[in-house]
Structure formats: structure tokens, C-alpha cells
SERO-4910 file (N, C-alpha, C, O; in steps of 0.05 Angstrom, whole numbers):
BEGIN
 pado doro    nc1    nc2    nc3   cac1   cac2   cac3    cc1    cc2    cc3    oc1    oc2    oc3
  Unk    A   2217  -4727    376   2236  -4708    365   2261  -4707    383   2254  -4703    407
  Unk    A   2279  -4710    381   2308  -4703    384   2311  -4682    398   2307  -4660    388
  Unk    A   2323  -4685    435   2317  -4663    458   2354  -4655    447   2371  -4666    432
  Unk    A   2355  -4633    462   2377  -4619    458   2405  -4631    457   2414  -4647    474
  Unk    A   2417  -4623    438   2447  -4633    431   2439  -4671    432   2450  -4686    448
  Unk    A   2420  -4678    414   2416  -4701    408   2413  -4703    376   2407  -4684    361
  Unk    A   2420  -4736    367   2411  -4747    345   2388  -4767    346   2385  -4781    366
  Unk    A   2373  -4768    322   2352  -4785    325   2366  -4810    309   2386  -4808    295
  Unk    A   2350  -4840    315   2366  -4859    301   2362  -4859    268   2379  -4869    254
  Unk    A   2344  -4849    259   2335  -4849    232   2352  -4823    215   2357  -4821    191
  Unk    A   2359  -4806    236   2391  -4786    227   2410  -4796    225   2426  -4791    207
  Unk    A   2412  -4811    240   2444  -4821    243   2448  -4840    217   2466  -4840    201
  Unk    A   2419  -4861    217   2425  -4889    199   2426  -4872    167   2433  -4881    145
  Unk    A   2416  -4844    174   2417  -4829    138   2449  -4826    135   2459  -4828    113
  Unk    A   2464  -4822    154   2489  -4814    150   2507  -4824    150   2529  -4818    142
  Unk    A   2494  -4854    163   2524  -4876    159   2526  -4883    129   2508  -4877    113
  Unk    A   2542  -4892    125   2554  -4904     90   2555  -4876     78   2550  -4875     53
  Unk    A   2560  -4856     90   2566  -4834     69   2584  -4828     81   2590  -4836    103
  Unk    A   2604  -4797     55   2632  -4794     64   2625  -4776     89   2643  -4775    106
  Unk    A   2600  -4761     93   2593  -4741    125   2584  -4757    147   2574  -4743    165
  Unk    A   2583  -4777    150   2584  -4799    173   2600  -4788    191   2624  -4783    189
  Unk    A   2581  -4785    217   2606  -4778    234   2619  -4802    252   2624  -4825    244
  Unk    A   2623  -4797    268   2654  -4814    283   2634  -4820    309   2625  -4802    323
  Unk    A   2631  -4843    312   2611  -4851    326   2624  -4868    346   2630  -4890    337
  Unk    A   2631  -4865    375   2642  -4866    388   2619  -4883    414   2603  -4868    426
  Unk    A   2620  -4907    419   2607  -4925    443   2622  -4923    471   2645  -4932    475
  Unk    A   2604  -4910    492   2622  -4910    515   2600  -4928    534   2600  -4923    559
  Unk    A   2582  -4946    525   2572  -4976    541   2596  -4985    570   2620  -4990    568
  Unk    A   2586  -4985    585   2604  -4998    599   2612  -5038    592   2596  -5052    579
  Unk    A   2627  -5045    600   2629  -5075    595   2617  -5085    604   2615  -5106    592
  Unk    A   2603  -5086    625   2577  -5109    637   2550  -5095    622   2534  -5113    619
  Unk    A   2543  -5077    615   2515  -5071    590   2536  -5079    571   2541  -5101    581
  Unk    A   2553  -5077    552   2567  -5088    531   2562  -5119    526   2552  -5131    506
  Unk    A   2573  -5131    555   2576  -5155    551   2551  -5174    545   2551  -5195    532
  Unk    A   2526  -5158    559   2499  -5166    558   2486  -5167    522   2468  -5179    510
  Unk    A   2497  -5155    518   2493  -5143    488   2510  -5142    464   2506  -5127    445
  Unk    A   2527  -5156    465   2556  -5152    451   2552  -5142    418   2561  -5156    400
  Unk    A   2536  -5116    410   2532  -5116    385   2541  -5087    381   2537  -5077    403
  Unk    A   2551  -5068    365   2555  -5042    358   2540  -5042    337   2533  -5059    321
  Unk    A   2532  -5003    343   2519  -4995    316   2542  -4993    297   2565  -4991    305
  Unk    A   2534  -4994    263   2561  -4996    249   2577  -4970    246   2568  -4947    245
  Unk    A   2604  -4976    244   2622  -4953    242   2637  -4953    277   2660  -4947    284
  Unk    A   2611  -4964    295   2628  -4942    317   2654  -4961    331   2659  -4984    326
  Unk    A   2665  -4948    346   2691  -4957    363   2682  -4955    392   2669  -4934    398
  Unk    A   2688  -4975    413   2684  -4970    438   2708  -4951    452   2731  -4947    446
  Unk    A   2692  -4941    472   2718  -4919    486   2703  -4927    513   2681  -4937    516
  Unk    A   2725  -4920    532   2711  -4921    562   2704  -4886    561   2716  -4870    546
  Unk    A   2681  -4879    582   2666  -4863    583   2690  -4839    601   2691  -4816    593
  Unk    A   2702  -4846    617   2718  -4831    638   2745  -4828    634   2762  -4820    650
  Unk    A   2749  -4837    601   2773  -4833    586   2769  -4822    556   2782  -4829    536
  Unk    A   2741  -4801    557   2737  -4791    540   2758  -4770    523   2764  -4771    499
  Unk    A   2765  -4756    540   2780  -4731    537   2813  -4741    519   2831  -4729    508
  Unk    A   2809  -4763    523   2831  -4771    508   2838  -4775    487   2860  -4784    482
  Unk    A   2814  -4766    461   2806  -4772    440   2799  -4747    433   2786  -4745    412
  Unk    A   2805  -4723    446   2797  -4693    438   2821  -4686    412   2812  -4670    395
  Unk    A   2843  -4695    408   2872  -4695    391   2854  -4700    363   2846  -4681    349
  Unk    A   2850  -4726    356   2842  -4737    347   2814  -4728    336   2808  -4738    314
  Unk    A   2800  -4715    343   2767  -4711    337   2762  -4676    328   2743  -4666    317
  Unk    A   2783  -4668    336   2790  -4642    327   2772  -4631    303   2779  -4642    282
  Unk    A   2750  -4612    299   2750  -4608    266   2728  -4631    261   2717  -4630    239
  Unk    A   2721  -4648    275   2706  -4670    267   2674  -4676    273   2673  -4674    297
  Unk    A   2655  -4681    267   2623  -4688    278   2624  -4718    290   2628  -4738    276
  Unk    A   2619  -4719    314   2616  -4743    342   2596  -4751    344   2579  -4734    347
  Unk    A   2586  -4776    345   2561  -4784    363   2570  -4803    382   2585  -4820    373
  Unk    A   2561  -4802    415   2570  -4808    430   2536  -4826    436   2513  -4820    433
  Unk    A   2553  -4858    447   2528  -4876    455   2537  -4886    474   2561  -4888    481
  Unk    A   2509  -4895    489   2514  -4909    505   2484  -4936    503   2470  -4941    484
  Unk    A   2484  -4948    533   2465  -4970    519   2433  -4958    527   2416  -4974    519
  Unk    A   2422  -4933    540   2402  -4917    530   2404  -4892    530   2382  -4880    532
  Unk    A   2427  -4876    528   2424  -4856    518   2420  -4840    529   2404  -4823    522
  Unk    A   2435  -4838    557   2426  -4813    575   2460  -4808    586   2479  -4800    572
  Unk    A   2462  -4816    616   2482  -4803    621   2513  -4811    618   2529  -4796    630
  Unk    A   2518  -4826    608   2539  -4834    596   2547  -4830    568   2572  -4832    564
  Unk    A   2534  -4824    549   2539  -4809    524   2527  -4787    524   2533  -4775    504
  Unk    A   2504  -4771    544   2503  -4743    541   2526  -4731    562   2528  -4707    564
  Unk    A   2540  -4747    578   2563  -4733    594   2588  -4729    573   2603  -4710    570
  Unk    A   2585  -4752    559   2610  -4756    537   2611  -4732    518   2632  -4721    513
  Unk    A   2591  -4724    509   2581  -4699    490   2581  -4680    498   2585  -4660    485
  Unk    A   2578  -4681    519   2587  -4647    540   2607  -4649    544   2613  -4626    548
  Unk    A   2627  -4663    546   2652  -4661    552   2672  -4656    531   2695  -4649    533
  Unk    A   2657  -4663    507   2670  -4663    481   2672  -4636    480   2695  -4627    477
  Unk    A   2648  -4618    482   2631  -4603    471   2658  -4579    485   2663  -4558    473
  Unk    A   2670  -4587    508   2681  -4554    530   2709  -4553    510   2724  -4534    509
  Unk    A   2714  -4580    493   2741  -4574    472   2735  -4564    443   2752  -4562    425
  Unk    A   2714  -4558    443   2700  -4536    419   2695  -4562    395   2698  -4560    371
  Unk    A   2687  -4593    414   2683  -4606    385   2651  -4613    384   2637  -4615    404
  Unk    A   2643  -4617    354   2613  -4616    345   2599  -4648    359   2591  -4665    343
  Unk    A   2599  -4652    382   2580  -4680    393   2559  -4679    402   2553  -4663    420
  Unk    A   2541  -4697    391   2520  -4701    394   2510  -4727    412   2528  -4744    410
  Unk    A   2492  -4735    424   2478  -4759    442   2462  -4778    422   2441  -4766    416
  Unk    A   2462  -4799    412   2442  -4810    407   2421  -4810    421   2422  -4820    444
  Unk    A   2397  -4798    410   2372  -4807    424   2363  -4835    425   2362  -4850    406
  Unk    A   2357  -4842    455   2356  -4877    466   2374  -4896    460   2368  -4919    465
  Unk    A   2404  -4888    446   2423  -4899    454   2420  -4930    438   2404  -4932    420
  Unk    A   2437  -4953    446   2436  -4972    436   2410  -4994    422   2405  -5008    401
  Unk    A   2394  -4985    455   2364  -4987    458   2351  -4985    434   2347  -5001    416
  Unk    A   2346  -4959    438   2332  -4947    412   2339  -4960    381   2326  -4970    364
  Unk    A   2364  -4954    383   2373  -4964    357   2362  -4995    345   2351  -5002    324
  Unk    A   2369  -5009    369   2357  -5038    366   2330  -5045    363   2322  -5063    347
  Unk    A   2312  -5030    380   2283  -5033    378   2273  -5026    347   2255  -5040    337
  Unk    A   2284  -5007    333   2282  -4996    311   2290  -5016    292   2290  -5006    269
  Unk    A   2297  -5040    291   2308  -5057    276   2328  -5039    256   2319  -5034    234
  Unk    A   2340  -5035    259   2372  -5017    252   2399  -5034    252   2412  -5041    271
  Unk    A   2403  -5037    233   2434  -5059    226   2455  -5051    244   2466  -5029    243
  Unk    A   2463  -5079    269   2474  -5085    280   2503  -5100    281   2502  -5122    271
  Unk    A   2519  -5097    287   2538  -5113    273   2554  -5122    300   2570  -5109    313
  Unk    A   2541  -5160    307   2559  -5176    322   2589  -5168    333   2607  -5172    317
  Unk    A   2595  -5159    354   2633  -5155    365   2644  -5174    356   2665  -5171    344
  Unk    A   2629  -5207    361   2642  -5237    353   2657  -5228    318   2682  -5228    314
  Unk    A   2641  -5223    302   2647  -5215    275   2674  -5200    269   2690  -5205    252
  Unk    A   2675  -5180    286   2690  -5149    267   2724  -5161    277   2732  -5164    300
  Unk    A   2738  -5164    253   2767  -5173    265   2781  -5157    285   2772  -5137    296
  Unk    A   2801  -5168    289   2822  -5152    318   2828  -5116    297   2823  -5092    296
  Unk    A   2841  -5136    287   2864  -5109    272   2840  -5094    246   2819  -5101    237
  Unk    A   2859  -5069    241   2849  -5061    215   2848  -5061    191   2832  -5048    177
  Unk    A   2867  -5078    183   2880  -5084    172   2866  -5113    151   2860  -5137    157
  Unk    A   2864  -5094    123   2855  -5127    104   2880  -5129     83   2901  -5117     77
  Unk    A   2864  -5151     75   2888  -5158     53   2878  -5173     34   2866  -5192     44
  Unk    A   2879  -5172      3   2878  -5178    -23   2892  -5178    -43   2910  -5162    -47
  Unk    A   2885  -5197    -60   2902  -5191    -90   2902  -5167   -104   2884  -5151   -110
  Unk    A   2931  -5167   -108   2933  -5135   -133   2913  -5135   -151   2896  -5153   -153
  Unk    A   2914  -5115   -165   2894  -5102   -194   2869  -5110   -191   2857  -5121   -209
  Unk    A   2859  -5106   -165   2826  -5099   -161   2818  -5097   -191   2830  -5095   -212
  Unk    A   2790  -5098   -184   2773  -5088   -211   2740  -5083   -201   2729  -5061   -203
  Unk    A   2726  -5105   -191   2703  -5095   -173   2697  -5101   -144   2692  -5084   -127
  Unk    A   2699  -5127   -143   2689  -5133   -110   2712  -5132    -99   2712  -5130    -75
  Unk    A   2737  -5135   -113   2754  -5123    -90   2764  -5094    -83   2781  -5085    -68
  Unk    A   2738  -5076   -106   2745  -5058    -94   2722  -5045    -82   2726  -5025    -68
  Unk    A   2695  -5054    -85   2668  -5057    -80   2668  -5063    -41   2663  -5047    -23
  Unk    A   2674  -5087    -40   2695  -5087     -7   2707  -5079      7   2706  -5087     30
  Unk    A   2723  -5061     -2   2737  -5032     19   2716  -5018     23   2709  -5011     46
  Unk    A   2704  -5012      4   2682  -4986      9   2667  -4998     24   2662  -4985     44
  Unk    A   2654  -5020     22   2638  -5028     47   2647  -5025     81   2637  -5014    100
  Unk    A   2669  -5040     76   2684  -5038     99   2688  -5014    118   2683  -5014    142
  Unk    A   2699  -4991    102   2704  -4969    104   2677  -4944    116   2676  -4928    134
  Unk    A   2661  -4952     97   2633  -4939     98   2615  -4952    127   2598  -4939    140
  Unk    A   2623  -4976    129   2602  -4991    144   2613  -5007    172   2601  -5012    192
  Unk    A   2645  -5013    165   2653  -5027    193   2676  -5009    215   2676  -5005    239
  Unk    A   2696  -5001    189   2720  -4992    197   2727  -4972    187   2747  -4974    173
  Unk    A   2711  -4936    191   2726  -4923    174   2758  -4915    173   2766  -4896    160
  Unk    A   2779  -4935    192   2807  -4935    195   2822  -4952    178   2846  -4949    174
  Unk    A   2805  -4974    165   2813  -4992    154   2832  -4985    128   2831  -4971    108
  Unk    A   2855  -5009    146   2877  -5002    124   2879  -5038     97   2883  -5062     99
  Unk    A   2874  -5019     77   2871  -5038     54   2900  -5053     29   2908  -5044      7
  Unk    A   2908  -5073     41   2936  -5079     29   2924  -5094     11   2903  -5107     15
  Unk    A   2941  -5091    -15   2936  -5111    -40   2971  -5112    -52   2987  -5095    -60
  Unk    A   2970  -5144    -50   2988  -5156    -51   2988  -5180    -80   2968  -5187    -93
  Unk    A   3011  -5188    -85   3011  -5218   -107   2988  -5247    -91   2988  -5254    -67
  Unk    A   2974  -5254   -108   2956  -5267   -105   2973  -5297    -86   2960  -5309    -69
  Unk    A   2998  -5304    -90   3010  -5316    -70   3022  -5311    -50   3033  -5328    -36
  Unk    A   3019  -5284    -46   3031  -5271    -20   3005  -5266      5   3010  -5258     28
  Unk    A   2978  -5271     -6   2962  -5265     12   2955  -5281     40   2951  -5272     62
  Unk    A   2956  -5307     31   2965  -5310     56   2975  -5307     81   2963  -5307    103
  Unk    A   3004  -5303     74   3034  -5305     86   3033  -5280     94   3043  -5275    116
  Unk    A   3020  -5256     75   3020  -5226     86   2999  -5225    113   3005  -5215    135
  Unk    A   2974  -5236    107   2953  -5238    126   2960  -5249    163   2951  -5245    186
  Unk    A   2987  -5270    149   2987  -5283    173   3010  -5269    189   3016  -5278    211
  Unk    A   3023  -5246    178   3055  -5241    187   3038  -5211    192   3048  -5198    210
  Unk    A   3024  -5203    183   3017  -5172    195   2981  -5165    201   2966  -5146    196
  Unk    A   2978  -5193    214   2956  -5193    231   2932  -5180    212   2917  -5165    225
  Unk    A   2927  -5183    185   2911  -5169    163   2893  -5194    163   2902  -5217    166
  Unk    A   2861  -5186    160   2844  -5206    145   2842  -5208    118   2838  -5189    103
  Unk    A   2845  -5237    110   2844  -5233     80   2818  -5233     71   2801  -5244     85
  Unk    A   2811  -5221     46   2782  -5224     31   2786  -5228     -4   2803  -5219    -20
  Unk    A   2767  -5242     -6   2754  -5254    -34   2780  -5259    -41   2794  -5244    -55
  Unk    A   2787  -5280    -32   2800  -5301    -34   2785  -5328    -37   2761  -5332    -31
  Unk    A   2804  -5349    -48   2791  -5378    -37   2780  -5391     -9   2765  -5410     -6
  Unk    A   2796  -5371     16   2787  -5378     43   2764  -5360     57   2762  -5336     61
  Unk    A   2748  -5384     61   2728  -5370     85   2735  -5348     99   2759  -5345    102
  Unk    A   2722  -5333    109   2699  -5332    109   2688  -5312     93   2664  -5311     89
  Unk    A   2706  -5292     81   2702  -5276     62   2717  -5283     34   2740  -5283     25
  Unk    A   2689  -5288     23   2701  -5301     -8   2677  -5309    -18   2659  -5312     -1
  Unk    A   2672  -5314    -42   2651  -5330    -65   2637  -5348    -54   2649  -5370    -53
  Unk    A   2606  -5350    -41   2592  -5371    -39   2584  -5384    -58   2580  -5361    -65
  Unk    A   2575  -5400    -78   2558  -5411    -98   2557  -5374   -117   2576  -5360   -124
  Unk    A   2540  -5372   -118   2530  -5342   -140   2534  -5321   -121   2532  -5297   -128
  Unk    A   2539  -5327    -99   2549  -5291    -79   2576  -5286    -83   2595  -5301    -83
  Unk    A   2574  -5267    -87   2610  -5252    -83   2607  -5255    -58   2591  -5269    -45
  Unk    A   2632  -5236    -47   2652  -5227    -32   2631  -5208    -15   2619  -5211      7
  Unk    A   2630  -5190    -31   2606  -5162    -24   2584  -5181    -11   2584  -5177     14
  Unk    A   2569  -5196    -15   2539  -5203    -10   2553  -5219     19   2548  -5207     40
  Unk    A   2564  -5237     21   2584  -5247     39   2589  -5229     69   2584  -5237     92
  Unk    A   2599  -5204     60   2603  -5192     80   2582  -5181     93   2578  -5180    117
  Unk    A   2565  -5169     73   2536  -5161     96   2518  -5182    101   2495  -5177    107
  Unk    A   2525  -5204    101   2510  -5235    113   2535  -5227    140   2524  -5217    160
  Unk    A   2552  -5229    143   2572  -5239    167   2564  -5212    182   2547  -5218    199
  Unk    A   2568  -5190    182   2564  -5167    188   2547  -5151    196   2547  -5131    210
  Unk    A   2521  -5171    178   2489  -5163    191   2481  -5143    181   2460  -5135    191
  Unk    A   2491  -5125    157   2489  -5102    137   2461  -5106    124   2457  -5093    104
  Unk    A   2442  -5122    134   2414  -5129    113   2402  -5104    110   2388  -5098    129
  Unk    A   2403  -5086     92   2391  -5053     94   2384  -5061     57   2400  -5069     40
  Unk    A   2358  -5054     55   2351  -5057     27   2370  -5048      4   2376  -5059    -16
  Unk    A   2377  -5020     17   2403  -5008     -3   2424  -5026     -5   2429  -5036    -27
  Unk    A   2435  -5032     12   2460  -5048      6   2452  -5076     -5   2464  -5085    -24
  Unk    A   2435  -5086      4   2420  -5107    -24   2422  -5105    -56   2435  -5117    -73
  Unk    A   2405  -5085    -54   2406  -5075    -85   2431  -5071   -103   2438  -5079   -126
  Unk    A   2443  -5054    -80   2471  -5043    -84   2493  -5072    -98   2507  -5073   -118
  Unk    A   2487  -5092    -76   2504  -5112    -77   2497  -5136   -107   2512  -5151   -118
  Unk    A   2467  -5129   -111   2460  -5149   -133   2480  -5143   -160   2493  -5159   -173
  Unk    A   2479  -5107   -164   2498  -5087   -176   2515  -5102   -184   2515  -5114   -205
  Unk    A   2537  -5100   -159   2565  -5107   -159   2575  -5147   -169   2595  -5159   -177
  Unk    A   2547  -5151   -162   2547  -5193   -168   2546  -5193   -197   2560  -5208   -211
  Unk    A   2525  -5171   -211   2518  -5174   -238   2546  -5167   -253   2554  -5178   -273
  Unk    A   2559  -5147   -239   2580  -5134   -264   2609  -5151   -246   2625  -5134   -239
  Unk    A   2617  -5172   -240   2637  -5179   -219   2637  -5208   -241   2656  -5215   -255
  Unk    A   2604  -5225   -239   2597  -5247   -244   2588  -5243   -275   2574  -5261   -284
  Unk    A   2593  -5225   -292   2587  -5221   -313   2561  -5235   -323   2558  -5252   -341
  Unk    A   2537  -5222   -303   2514  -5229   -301   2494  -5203   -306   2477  -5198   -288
  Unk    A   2496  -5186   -330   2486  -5165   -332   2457  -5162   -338   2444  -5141   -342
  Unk    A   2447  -5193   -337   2414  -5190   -332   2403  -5190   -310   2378  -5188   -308
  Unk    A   2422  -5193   -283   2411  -5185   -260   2408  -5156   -260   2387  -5149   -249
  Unk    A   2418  -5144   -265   2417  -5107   -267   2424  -5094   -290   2442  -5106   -302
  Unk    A   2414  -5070   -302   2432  -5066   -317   2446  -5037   -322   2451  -5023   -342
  Unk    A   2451  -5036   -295   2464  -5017   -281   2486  -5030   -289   2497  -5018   -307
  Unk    A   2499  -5059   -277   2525  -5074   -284   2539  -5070   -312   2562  -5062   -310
  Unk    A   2534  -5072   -329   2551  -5063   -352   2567  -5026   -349   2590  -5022   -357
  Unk    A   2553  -5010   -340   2560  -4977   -325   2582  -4984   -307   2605  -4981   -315
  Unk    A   2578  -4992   -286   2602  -5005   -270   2628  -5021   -280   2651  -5018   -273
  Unk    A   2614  -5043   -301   2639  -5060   -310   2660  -5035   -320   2680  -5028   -308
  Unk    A   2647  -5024   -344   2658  -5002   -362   2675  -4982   -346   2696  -4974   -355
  Unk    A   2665  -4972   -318   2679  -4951   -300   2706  -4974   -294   2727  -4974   -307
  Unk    A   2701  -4990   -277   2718  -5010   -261   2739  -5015   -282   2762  -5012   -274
  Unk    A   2736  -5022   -306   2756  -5030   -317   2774  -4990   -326   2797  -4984   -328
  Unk    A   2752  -4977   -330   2777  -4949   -340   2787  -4938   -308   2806  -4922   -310
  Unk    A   2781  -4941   -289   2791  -4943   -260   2825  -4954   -261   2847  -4943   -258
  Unk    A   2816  -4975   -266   2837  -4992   -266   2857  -4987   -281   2881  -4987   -274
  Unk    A   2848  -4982   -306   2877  -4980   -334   2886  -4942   -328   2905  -4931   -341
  Unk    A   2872  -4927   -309   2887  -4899   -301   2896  -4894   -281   2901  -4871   -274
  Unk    A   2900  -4924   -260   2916  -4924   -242   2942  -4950   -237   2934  -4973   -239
  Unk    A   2966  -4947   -231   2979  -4959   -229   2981  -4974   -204   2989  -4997   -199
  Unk    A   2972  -4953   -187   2975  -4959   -156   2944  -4969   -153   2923  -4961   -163
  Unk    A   2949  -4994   -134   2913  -5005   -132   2906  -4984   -104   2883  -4978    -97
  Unk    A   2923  -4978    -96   2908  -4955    -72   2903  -4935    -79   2883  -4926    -68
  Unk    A   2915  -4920    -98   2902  -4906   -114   2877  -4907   -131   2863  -4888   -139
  Unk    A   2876  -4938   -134   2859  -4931   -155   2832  -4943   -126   2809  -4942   -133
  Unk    A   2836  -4951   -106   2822  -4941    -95   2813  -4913    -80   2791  -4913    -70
  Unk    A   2819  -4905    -80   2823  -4878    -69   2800  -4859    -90   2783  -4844    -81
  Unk    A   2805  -4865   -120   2795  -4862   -141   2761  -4863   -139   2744  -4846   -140
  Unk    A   2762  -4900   -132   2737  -4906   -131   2710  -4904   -112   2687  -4910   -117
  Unk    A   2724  -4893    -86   2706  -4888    -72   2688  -4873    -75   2666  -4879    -65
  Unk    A   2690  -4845    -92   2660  -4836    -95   2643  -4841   -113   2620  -4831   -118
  Unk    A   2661  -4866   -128   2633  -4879   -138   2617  -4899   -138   2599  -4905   -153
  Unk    A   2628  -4913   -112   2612  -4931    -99   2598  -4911    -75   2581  -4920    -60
  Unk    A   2606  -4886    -73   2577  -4871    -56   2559  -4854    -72   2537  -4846    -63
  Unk    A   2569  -4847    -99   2545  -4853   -111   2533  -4874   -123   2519  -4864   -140
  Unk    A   2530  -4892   -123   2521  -4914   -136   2506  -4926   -105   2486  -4941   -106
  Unk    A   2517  -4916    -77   2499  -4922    -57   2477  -4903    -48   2457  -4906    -35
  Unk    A   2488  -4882    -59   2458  -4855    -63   2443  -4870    -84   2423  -4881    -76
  Unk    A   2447  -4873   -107   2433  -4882   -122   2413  -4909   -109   2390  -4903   -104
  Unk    A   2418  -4922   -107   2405  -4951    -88   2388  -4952    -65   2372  -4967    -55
  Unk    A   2400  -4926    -62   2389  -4916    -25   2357  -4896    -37   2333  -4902    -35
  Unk    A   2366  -4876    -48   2347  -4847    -55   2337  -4846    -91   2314  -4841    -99
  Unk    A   2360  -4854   -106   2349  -4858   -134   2334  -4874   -150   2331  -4871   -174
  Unk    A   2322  -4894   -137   2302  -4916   -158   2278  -4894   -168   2260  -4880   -157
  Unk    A   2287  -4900   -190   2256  -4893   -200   2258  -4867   -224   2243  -4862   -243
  Unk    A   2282  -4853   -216   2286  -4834   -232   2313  -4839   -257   2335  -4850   -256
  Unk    A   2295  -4820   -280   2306  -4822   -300   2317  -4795   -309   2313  -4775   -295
  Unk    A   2330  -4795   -332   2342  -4774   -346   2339  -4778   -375   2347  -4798   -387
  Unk    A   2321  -4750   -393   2315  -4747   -416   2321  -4724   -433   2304  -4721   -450
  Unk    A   2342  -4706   -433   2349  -4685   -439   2347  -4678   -469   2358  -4659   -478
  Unk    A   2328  -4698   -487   2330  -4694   -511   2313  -4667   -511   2295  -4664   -495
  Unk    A   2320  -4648   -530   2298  -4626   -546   2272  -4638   -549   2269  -4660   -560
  Unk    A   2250  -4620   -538   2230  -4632   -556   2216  -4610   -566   2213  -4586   -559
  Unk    A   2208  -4624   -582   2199  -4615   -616   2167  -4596   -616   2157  -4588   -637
***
């Protein structure tokens, strides 16, 4: 059980990919970092003795503070949070723990410099199926540009943006994988939910609606998404809560149905 002003790892992993995820903050020093070069997902490294610098910023917000086991370097970090009236908590066992627990890890080598992605205009699923991942799971800062399908490049290369589901590696169409399935291979996202989740998004993307048939519900949303927004950031903006429900659903809903007919 979870000792005072702590989280357990099986709390935390309930809360990532949702919009109450908190802000998960790694203060590892760089020689344990370097030994280990992997973050839990979502978080950002901070140095530990330049905590207070991030009190502006965290204001109003729920913290989990790590380190690589979970004692006095992210329970100093959480007390220190804690004297600027913000909600931080310690992971219990810290990086450790998390890892021993086989808990989705995501390579430093992997996660780009900047925050910055970049794609073709008038989304419809996996490119908009892909922010939310991103967002939910790598970078909740990530800033999402969609541009003319000949400008992605040239945009990618002039404002330091990664491009996705595009024709170039490394995020893009394998054989029958999207974009989506792609990224939690690079990313290390293997969590049954996002599996399922992702078959979803392949069936109604790849107009393969005998893999699920959930996918036709999605096609039908994705495309009236699209024709009630002009702006594709908008119409992301739109879509995000329904790729978190459709990840509640994957995560907590198998199995249940709905029958509201009268009966007789």
C-alpha cells in the first residue's frame, strides 16, 4: 500500500492516457538516467534542486514526482512542491518499481527533440488518432501542425517538427499497420488497451471493418468531425474526447452491452 503523500504504480498507469493524468515530472539524476535511459510515459525530466522553478507553471495542477527508487529525490521534490500549495505526490519505488512491474516504458533514444509534429491537412482518422496518442501518452505539450501535403516536408525541416503518416519513416504505414500501430512499436506503448484500441483505428483508417466492428462508428464520427470543422485543429480539439472514450472503452468496456428495448 502506498506510504504517505505517495502513488502506487498501478494508480498512476490507471491515469495515464486520460484527460486527469497528472504532470509527471522525473528528477533521476543523469548518471542513474544515463544507466537507464527510459521514462515512464508522459513524464519530462527536471533536475531535482531546480524544482521550485516549475511552481508558475504547476499551479492548480496534480504532480507526480520520480526518481529512480523513489525515496529522496522525488519525495524531497513533493515536499517542496507541496510548501507552494501544489497537489504532489511520490511514486511508490520510483522508476524501479515501475519497471519491475513490466509497465510501458518509453526509450529517451525514441521521443523527438522538439514538440512539435507535423501532417497533412483534413485529418480524418490516424491522423487524428496520432495526436491523441501522442498527447495522451508522450507529450502532453505537443504542438500539432497540419499543413498541404507538399509542404510537410519543408515545414518539418524549417521548424524543427516531426513529420507523421507520411510516406517517410519512421512514422507512417508499414505493410497493414497504420501510423497509430507504428507509434506504439517505436514508443514501446504495448498495453493491451492500446492494442485493441489501435486494431479500431487500422479497421476504420484501412477500410477493413471485419477487423472490428466498432470501425464503421468511428468511420461515421471521423468523417462528421471533419465536415463540422474547418479548422483541422479544431477539429482536433473536437476529437479528443472521443478517442478517450473509445480508450475507456478498450481499457474498462469489453464485454458490455446496451438493450433499452421495453420488454413485454
Amino acid at each position: 500500500m502506498p506510504g504517505f503523500n505517495e502513488i502506487s504504480c498501478a494508480q498512476l498507469m490507471r491515469l495515464i492516457g486520460t484527460p486527469d493524468a497528472p504532470q509527471i515530472i522525473d528528477v533521476t539524476i543523469d548518471e542513474d538516467f544515463d544507466a537507464d535511459p527510459h521514462l515512464i510515459p508522459t513524464a519530462r525530466r527536471w533536475p531535482h534542486d531546480r524544482i521550485e522553478e516549475l511552481t508558475p507553471s504547476l499551479k492548480g495542477k496534480h504532480v507526480v514526482t520520480i526518481c529512480q527508487k523513489g525515496k529522496k529525490l522525488s519525495r524531497g521534490s513533493a515536499a517542496l512542491l507541496a510548501t507552494h500549495g501544489i497537489r504532489a505526490e511520490n511514486l511508490e519505488g520510483g522508476n524501479y518499481a515501475w519497471r519491475d512491474n513490466d509497465l510501458p516504458r518509453i526509450s529517451h533514444a525514441n521521443l523527438p527533440a522538439s514538440p512539435r509534429w507535423v501532417t497533412r491537412h483534413r485529418p480524418k482518422i490516424d491522423r487524428i488518432a496520432c495526436p491523441w496518442l501522442i498527447r495522451r501518452f508522450v507529450d502532453p505539450a505537443a504542438q500539432i501542425m497540419f499543413v498541404a501535403p507538399s509542404d510537410v516536408e519543408l515545414v518539418a525541416e524549417k521548424f524543427g517538427a516531426t513529420p507523421f503518416d507520411t510516406e517517410t519513416p519512421p512514422f507512417c504505414h508499414v505493410g497493414e499497420a497504420c501510423t497509430f500501430d507504428q507509434m506504439l512499436d517505436i514508443f514501446g506503448l504495448d498495453t493491451e488497451p492500446l492494442r485493441r484500441l489501435a486494431t479500431v483505428i487500422r479497421a476504420a483508417d484501412t477500410n477493413r471493418h471485419d477487423l472490428a466492428p466498432e470501425a464503421a462508428g468511428l468511420l461515421a464520427l471521423s468523417i462528421g468531425l471533419s465536415r463540422a470543422h474547418k479548422s483541422d485543429t479544431a477539429q482536433l480539439e473536437a476529437a479528443m474526447p472521443l478517442y478517450d472514450a473509445l480508450y475507456r472503452w478498450a481499457r474498462d468496456g469489453q464485454g458490455e452491452t446496451h438493450d433499452d428495448a421495453p420488454k413485454s
